[in-house]
Each structure stands twice: as C-alpha cells, then as structure tokens.
VMD Tcl script that draws the C-alpha trace (Angstrom):
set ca {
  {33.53 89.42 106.76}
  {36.26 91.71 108.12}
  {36.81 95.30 107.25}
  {40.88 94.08 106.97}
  {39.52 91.13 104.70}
  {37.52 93.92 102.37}
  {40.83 95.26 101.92}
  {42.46 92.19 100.83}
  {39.77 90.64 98.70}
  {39.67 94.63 96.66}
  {42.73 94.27 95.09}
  {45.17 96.07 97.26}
  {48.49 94.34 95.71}
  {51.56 94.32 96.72}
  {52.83 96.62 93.73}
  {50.86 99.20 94.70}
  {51.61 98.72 97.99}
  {55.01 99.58 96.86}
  {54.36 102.54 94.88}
  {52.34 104.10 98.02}
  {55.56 103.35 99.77}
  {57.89 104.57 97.12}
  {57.95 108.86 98.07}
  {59.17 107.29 101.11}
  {62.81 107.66 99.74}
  {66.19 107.18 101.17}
  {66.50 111.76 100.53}
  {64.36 111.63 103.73}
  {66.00 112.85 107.04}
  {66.09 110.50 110.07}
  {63.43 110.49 112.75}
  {64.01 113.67 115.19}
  {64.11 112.75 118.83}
  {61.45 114.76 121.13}
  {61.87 118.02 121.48}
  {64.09 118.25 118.73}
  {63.93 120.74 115.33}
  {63.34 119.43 112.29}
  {65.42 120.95 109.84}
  {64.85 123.25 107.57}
  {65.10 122.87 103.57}
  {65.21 118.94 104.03}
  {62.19 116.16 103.55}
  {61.77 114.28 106.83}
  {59.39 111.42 106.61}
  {56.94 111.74 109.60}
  {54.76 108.59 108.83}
  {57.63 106.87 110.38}
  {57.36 109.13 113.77}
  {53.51 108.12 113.95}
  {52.40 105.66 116.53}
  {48.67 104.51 116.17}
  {48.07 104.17 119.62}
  {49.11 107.27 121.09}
  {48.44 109.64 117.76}
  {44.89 108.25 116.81}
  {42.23 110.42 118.67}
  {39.38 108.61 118.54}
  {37.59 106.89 121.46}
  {39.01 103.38 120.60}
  {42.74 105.07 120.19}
  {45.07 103.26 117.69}
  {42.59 100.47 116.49}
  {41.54 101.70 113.42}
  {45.16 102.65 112.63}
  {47.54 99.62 111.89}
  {51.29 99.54 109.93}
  {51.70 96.92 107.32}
  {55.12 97.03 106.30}
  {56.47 101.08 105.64}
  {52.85 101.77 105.11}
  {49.69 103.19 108.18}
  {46.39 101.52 107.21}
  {43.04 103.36 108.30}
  {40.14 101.10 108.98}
  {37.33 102.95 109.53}
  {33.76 101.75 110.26}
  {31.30 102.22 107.30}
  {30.27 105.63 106.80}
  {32.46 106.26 109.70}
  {35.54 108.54 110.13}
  {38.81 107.85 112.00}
  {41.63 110.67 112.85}
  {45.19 110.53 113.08}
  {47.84 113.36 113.91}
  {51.55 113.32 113.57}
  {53.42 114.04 116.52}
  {55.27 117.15 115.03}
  {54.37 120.67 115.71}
  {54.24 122.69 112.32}
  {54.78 126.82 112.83}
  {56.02 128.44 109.03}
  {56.42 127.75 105.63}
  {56.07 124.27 104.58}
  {55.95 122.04 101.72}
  {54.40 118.27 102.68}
  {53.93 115.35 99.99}
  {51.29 112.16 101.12}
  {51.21 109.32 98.94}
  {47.44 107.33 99.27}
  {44.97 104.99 98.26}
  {41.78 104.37 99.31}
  {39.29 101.17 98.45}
  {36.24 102.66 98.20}
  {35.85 105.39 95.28}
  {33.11 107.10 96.95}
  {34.98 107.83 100.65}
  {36.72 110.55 101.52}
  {40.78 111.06 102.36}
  {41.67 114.32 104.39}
  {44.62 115.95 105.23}
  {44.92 118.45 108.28}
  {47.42 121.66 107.57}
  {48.53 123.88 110.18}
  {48.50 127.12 108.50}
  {50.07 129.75 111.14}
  {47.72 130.79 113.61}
  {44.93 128.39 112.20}
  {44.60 125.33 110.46}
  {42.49 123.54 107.84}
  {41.89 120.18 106.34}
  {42.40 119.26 102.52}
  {39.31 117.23 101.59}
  {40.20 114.82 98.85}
  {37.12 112.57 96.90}
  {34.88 113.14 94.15}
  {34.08 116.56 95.73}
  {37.35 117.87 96.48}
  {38.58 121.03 98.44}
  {39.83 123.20 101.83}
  {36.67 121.29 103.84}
  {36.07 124.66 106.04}
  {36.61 128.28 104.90}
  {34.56 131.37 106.86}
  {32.34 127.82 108.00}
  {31.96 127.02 104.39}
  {32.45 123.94 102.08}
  {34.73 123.37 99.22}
  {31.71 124.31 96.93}
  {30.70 127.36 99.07}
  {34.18 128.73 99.34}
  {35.47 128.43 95.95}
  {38.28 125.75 96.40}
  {36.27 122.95 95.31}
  {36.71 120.78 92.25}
  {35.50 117.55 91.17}
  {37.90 114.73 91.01}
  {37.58 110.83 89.86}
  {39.59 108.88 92.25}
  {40.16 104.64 91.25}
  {40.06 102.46 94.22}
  {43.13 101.15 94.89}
  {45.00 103.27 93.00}
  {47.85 105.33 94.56}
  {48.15 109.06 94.40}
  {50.23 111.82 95.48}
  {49.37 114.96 96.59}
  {52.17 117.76 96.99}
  {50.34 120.68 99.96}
  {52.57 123.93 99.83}
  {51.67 126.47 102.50}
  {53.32 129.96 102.70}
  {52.51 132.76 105.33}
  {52.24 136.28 104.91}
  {51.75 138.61 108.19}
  {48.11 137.47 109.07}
  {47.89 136.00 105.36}
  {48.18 132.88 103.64}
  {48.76 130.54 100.61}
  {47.96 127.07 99.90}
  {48.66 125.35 96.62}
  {47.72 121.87 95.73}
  {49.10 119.93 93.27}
  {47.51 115.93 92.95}
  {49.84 113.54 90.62}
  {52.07 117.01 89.45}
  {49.03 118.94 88.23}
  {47.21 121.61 89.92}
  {44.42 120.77 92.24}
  {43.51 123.79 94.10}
  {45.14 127.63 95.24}
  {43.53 129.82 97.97}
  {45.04 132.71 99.64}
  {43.13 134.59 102.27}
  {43.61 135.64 105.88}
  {44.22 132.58 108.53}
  {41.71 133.56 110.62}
  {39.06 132.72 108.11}
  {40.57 128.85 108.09}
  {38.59 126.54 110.60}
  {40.51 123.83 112.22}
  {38.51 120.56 112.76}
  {40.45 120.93 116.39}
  {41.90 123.64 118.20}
  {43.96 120.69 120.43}
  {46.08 119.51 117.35}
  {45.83 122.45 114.81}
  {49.62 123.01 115.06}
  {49.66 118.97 114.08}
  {49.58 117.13 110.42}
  {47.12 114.90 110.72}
  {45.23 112.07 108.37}
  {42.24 111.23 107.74}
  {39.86 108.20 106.57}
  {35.72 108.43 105.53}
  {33.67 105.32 104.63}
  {37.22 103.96 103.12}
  {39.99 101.70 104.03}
  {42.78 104.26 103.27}
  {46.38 102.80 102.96}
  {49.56 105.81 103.66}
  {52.96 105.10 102.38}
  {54.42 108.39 102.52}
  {53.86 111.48 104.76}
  {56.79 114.13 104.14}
  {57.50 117.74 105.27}
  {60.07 119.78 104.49}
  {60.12 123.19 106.40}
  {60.90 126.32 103.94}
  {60.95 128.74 107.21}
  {60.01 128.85 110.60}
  {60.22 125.52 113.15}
  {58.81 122.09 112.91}
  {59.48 120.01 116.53}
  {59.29 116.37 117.05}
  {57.09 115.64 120.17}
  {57.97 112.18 120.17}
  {60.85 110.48 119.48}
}
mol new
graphics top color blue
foreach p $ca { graphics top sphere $p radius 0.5 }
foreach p [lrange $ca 0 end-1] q [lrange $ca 1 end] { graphics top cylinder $p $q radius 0.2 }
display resetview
C-alpha cells in the first residue's frame, strides 16, 4: 500500500484540509516576481511561491513534495526525512506563521529560520525545540519542551525572530500559547545548511506532513523573491 494511500485511509478530511488552508487568507500580499522585495509590515504567503521540483533538495528533487489543492504535501519514506526551502531570501526582523498536520504522532515537523548571519531549525514533535544550539539538542540547550501532537490534527505555529547587533530572539508561540523563547548570539545557531540558511524551509520525519499556510511578514530589513 502507498505512502499517498496511508494518508488517505488516516483520516486526513477534507475539513481539516480546510482549516490547514485557512491562515492562508485573502490579508496576504500577492506573489513577488524574482528579484523583487517583499514588503515590509505585510503577510505574504510564500507556500504559494514554492515549486516542489526546483525547491525540494533531496536527491529525488520534488517527489516527495506534491500540492493538493492550496495545500504542499510531504511524503517522506519511513523513518526518512525530506527538505523543502522557499525561494525567498530572509535578512531582518521577521514574524512567519505555518499552519500543519502530520499523520503519524510520533514523526517530526521542522521549520528552518534564517536568523541574521545564521540560521536554525524549529523542531516540532513530542520532543520539541531549536534542533541545534552550540551543536546541542533541544534538551541540551534549554529550548526543549514536551508536546502531544494528534495525527491529523492541524496546528499553527507563530516563529518571531528579532536581531540585535550580533544577538538574537526567537519566540514561539504553537495554537496562541507560548512554546519556546531563546535569545543568544547567532553565531551559536547551527544551520542544517550553509547553501539555504538565508531560506525558510520545511521539513517532514517518519510523517506524511500536509502545509496549508506558510506566511512572513518582514518587521525590518529585506525579504527577496528568487523566483517568481
């Protein structure tokens, strides 16, 4: 039986396929054409910008990544991970909302944050955290926390990142409430690549992990569309 048929046969409905899709809202600024800035102080939904073939890096590109409707679908192999970056270049103060769900309960959902000069990725499962601080876990480096996430269940999680000189901030907030807050210097962060590390990117471990929103909204600094 297919991985695809998995997804089906767990209950992934079309209502929740519409709340994943709902942050996706009308508020959102239109796709940027290459090379051109975001703006500033508005949400621009970038899942739209995101082309599985091209922004997958993997060896077998786009084929884990699929749209269904508004929404990207990662299919990765069991205990396997697939990776996905947006093509927009991230340099300042951001805010960024995803809206998720995932099949299995047990897998793992990241988010990749450029974060100035560095970059980190958001782990989000039962053991939840910044994956890789001073080479350190969640656990090790005092952002972790233990969450419960329901297959097939959607979620949001609001990321807000603010830079000071070599310093930064990261606040999470999952479903409104307060996830996690680090501040530190950024070159303490460790990227999971230098290539992309100005790039948000998505993630998917031993789960069939459904997107129907990926927004950022630039507070300061510049935010460029590499793609149309």
């Amino acid at each position: 039986m297919s991985r695809f048929r998995v997804l089906l046969l767990a209950g992934l409905t079309a209502s929740a396929l519409a709340l994943c899709a709902s942050a996706g809202s009308s508020s959102a600024s239109a796709v940027a054409a290459e090379g051109k800035k975001l703006p500033n102080g508005k949400w621009v939904d970038i899942l739209k910008m995101i082309d599985p073939a091209k922004d997958c890096i993997d060896k077998n590109s786009g084929a884990l990544w699929k749209r269904r409707g508004n929404t990207l679908i990662a299919t990765p192999a069991q205990r396997g991970r697939t990776n996905l970056f947006a093509p927009v270049s991230a340099s300042g103060n951001y805010d960024l909302q995803v809206k998720f769900l995932g099949t299995n309960q047990d897998g793992y959902v990241y988010l990749y944050l450029p974060v100035g000069t560095s970059a980190v990725s958001l782990q989000l499962a039962g053991q939840s955290g910044l994956a890789d601080i001073e080479h350190r876990g969640p656990y090790s480096n005092g952002t972790g926390t233990t969450v419960t996430f329901q297959a097939n269940r959607a979620y949001t999680v609001d990321v807000k990142v603010v830079l000071d000189k070599d310093d930064a901030a990261i606040a999470v907030n999952l479903d409104g409430k307060p996830l996690l807050h680090w501040n530190g210097a950024q070159k303490d962060l460790s990227s999971y690549t230098t290539k992309h590390k100005d790039r948000i990117g998505l993630a998917a471990y031993d789960t069939i992990a459904t997107f129907g929103a990926v927004r950022l909204r630039m507070q300061s600094g510049t935010a460029t569309a590499l793609r149309p």
